[in-house]
C-alpha positions in Angstrom: -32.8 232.8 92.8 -35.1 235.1 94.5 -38.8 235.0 95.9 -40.6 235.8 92.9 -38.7 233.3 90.7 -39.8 230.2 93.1 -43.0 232.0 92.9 -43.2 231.5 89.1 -41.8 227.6 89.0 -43.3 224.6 89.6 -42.7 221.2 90.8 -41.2 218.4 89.2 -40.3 215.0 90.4 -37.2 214.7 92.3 -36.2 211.3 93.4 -33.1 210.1 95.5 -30.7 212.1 97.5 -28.8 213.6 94.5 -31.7 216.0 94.7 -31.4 216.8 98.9 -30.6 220.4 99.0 -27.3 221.6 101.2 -27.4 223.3 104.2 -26.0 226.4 102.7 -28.6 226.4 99.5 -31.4 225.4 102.7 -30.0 228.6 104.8 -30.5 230.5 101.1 -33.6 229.7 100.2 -35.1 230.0 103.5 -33.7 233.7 103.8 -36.1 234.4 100.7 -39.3 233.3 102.4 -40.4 235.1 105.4 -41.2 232.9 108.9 -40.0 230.0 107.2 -37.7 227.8 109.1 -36.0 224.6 109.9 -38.4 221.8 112.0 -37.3 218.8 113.6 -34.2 217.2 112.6 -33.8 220.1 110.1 -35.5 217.7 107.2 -38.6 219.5 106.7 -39.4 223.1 107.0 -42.4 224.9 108.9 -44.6 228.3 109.3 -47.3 228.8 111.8 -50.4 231.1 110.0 -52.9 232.7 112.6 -56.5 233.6 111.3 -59.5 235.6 112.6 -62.0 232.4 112.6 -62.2 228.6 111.6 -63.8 229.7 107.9 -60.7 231.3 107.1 -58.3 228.6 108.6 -60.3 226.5 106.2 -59.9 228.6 103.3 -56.5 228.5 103.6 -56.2 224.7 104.1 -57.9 224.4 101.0 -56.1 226.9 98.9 -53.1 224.8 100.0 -54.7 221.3 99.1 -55.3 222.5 95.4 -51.7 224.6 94.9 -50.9 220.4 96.5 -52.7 219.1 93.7 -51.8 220.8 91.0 -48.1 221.2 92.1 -48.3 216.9 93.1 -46.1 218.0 96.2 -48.4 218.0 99.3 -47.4 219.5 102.5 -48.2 218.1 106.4 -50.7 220.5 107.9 -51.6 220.9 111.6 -54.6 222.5 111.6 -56.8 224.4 115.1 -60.0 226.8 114.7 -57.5 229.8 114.0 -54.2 228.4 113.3 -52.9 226.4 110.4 -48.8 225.1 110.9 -47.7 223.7 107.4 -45.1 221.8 106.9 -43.0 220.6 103.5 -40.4 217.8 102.8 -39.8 215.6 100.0 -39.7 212.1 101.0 -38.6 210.9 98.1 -35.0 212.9 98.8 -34.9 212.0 102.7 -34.8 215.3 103.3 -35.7 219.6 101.8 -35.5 219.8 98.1 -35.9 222.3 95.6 -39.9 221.3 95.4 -40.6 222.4 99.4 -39.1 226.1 98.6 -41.2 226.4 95.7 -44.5 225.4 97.4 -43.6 227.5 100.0 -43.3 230.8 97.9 -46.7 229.9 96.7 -48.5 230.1 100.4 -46.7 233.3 100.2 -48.1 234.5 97.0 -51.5 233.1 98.2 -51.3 235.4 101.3 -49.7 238.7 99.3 
Protein backbone atom coordinates (compact mmCIF):
# COMPACT_ATOMS: atom_id res chain seq x y z
CA UNK A 1 0.00 0.00 0.00
CA UNK A 2 1.39 3.41 -0.35
CA UNK A 3 0.41 7.07 0.47
CA UNK A 4 -1.50 7.86 -2.36
CA UNK A 5 -3.65 4.63 -2.26
CA UNK A 6 -4.85 5.47 1.51
CA UNK A 7 -5.29 8.75 -0.02
CA UNK A 8 -7.85 7.52 -2.55
CA UNK A 9 -9.92 4.92 -0.02
CA UNK A 10 -12.38 5.55 2.32
CA UNK A 11 -13.70 4.34 5.45
CA UNK A 12 -15.84 1.62 6.15
CA UNK A 13 -17.09 0.09 9.39
CA UNK A 14 -14.76 -2.03 11.25
CA UNK A 15 -15.98 -3.53 14.34
CA UNK A 16 -14.17 -5.97 16.89
CA UNK A 17 -10.55 -6.74 17.28
CA UNK A 18 -10.29 -8.99 14.14
CA UNK A 19 -9.93 -5.59 12.53
CA UNK A 20 -6.94 -4.12 15.15
CA UNK A 21 -4.06 -3.64 12.99
CA UNK A 22 -0.40 -5.40 14.02
CA UNK A 23 2.35 -3.68 15.23
CA UNK A 24 4.29 -4.45 12.15
CA UNK A 25 1.28 -3.31 9.49
CA UNK A 26 1.05 -0.05 12.37
CA UNK A 27 5.08 0.47 11.95
CA UNK A 28 4.17 0.18 7.90
CA UNK A 29 1.60 2.30 7.58
CA UNK A 30 2.96 4.90 9.74
CA UNK A 31 6.29 5.01 7.63
CA UNK A 32 3.94 6.26 4.68
CA UNK A 33 2.65 9.30 6.49
CA UNK A 34 5.00 11.89 7.54
CA UNK A 35 5.09 13.10 11.47
CA UNK A 36 2.68 10.58 12.26
CA UNK A 37 3.33 8.44 15.25
CA UNK A 38 2.40 6.26 18.02
CA UNK A 39 0.55 8.21 21.32
CA UNK A 40 -0.08 6.91 24.55
CA UNK A 41 -0.29 3.32 25.08
CA UNK A 42 0.42 2.96 21.31
CA UNK A 43 -3.62 2.74 20.53
CA UNK A 44 -4.10 5.81 18.78
CA UNK A 45 -1.85 7.78 16.61
CA UNK A 46 -0.97 11.68 16.68
CA UNK A 47 0.55 14.84 14.63
CA UNK A 48 1.04 18.24 15.93
CA UNK A 49 0.18 21.03 12.96
CA UNK A 50 1.50 24.69 13.69
CA UNK A 51 -0.31 27.70 11.90
CA UNK A 52 0.38 31.42 11.35
CA UNK A 53 -2.96 32.64 13.20
CA UNK A 54 -6.22 31.24 14.99
CA UNK A 55 -8.23 31.64 11.38
CA UNK A 56 -6.18 29.17 9.92
CA UNK A 57 -6.03 26.75 12.98
CA UNK A 58 -9.79 27.00 12.42
CA UNK A 59 -9.74 26.28 8.92
CA UNK A 60 -8.06 23.32 9.39
CA UNK A 61 -10.22 22.01 12.29
CA UNK A 62 -13.01 22.36 10.05
CA UNK A 63 -11.60 20.86 6.94
CA UNK A 64 -11.00 17.91 9.39
CA UNK A 65 -14.65 17.89 10.89
CA UNK A 66 -16.18 17.49 7.28
CA UNK A 67 -13.36 14.74 5.76
CA UNK A 68 -14.95 13.31 9.76
CA UNK A 69 -18.27 13.49 8.37
CA UNK A 70 -18.10 12.34 5.30
CA UNK A 71 -15.54 9.61 6.16
CA UNK A 72 -18.00 8.76 9.64
CA UNK A 73 -14.52 8.29 11.37
CA UNK A 74 -13.84 11.32 13.65
CA UNK A 75 -10.55 12.14 15.09
CA UNK A 76 -9.68 13.72 18.90
CA UNK A 77 -8.42 17.20 18.23
CA UNK A 78 -6.54 19.43 20.75
CA UNK A 79 -6.79 22.58 19.46
CA UNK A 80 -4.62 26.32 20.71
CA UNK A 81 -4.67 29.83 18.61
CA UNK A 82 -1.91 28.31 16.31
CA UNK A 83 -1.69 24.73 16.88
CA UNK A 84 -4.05 21.91 16.17
CA UNK A 85 -2.71 18.08 17.65
CA UNK A 86 -5.11 15.44 16.00
CA UNK A 87 -5.46 12.36 17.00
CA UNK A 88 -7.23 8.95 15.44
CA UNK A 89 -8.30 5.44 16.91
CA UNK A 90 -11.06 3.33 16.25
CA UNK A 91 -12.86 2.47 19.35
CA UNK A 92 -14.77 0.06 17.95
CA UNK A 93 -11.33 -2.21 17.40
CA UNK A 94 -9.74 -1.19 20.98
CA UNK A 95 -7.12 -0.03 19.23
CA UNK A 96 -5.39 1.53 15.23
CA UNK A 97 -7.22 0.11 12.31
CA UNK A 98 -7.10 0.43 8.81
CA UNK A 99 -9.73 3.59 9.07
CA UNK A 100 -7.06 5.92 11.29
CA UNK A 101 -4.34 5.51 8.42
CA UNK A 102 -6.69 6.43 5.82
CA UNK A 103 -8.01 9.57 7.58
CA UNK A 104 -4.68 10.38 8.14
CA UNK A 105 -3.45 10.47 4.48
CA UNK A 106 -6.37 12.67 3.93
CA UNK A 107 -5.06 15.68 6.49
CA UNK A 108 -2.05 15.02 4.33
CA UNK A 109 -3.66 15.53 1.03
CA UNK A 110 -5.54 18.45 2.63
CA UNK A 111 -2.17 20.17 3.49
CA UNK A 112 -0.27 19.11 -0.03
Amino acid sequence: MTLEQLQRDHCVPRKGKEHALDTAEIKRLLALLPGWERDGDGSRIVKSFAFDDFHRTMAFVNALAWIAHREDHHPDFEVGYARCVVRYSTHDVGGLSLNDFICAAHVERLLA
